[in-house]
Kinemage of the C-alpha trace (Angstrom):
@kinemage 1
@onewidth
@group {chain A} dominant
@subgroup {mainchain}
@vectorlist {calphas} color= white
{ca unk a 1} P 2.195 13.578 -59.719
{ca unk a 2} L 0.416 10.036 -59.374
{ca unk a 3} L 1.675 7.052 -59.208
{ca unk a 4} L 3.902 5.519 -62.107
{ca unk a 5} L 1.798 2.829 -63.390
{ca unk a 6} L 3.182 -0.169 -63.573
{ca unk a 7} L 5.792 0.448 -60.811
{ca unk a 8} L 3.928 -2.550 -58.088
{ca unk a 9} L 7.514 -1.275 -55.599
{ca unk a 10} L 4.668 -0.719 -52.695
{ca unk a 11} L 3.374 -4.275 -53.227
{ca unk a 12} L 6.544 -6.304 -53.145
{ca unk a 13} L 8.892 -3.999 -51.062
{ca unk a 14} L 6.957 -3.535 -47.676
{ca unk a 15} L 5.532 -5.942 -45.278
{ca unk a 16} L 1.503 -5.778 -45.058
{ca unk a 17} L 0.395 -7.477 -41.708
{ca unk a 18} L -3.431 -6.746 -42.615
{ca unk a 19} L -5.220 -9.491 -44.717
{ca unk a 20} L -5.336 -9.425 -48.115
{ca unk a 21} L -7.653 -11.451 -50.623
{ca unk a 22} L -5.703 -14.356 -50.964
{ca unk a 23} L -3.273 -13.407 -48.058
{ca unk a 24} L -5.044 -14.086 -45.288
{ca unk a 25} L -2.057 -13.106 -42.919
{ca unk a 26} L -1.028 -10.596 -45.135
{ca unk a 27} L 2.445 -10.707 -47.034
{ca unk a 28} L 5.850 -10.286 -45.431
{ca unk a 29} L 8.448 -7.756 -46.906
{ca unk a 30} L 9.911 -8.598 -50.444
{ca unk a 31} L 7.271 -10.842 -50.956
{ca unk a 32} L 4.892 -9.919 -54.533
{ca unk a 33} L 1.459 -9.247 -53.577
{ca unk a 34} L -1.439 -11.953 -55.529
{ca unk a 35} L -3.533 -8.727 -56.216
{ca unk a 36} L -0.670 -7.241 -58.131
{ca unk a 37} L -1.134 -8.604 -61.928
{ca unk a 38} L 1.652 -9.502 -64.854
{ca unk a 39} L 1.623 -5.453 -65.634
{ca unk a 40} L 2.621 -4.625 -61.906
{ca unk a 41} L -1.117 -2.954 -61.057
{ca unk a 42} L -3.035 -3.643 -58.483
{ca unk a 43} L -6.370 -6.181 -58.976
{ca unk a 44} L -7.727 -4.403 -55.943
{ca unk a 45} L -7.548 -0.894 -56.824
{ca unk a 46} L -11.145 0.944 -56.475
{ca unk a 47} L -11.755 -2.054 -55.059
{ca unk a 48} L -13.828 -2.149 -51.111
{ca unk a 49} L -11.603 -5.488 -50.132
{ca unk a 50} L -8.167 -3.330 -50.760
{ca unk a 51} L -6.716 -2.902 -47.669
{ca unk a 52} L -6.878 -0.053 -45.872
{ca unk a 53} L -3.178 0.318 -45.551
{ca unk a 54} L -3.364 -0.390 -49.271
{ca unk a 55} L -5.331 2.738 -49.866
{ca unk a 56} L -3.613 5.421 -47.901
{ca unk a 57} L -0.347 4.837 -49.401
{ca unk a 58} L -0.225 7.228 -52.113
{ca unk a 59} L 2.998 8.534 -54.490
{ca unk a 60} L 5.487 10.666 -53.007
{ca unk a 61} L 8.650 11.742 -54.973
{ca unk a 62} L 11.205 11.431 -51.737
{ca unk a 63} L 10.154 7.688 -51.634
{ca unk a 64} L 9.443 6.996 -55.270
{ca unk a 65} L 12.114 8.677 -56.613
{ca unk a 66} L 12.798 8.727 -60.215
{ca unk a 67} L 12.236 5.039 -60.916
{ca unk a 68} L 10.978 1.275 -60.068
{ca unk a 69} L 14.323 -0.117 -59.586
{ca unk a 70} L 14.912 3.461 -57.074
{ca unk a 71} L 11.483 2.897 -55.065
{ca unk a 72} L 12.011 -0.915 -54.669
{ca unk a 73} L 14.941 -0.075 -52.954
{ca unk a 74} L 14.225 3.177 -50.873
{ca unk a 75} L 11.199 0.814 -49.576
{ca unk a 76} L 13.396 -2.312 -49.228
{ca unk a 77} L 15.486 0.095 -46.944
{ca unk a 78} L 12.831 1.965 -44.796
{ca unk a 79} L 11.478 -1.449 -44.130
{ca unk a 80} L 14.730 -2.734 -42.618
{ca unk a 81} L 14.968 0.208 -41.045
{ca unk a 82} L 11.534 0.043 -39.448
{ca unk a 83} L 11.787 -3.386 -38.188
């Protein structure tokens, strides 16, 4: 399975301390990414400027789960955790 298009829990959820076009420190955790557009997809997909850490994150059903709402907050969690 791929990613659920229009999900964008991997750009809000997580803290990203590698810059990002227009966030040049990165973006701290709960905070919406500027690459991620009104649809919840990334600008910077295919892109060369996305972020490494950007590109290796990939779908995966335990964190995903069966829903936006689900992944926002498995993420939300594992980031607290991971402090």
């Amino acid at each position: 399975m791929s990613c659920r298009a229009g999900c964008g829990a991997c750009c809000i959820a997580p803290s990203i301390t590698s810059p990002i076009p227009g966030m040049a420190e990165g973006k701290p955790a709960g905070v919406r990414c500027v690459q991620l557009d009104g649809s919840n997809l990334c600008r910077l997909f295919g892109d060369p400027r996305r972020p490494d850490v950007c590109q290796r994150f990939d779908y995966d059903p335990e964190l995903c789960l069966d829903n936006r709402e689900q992944a926002l907050t498995v993420l939300t969690q594992w980031e607290r955790a991971t402090r």
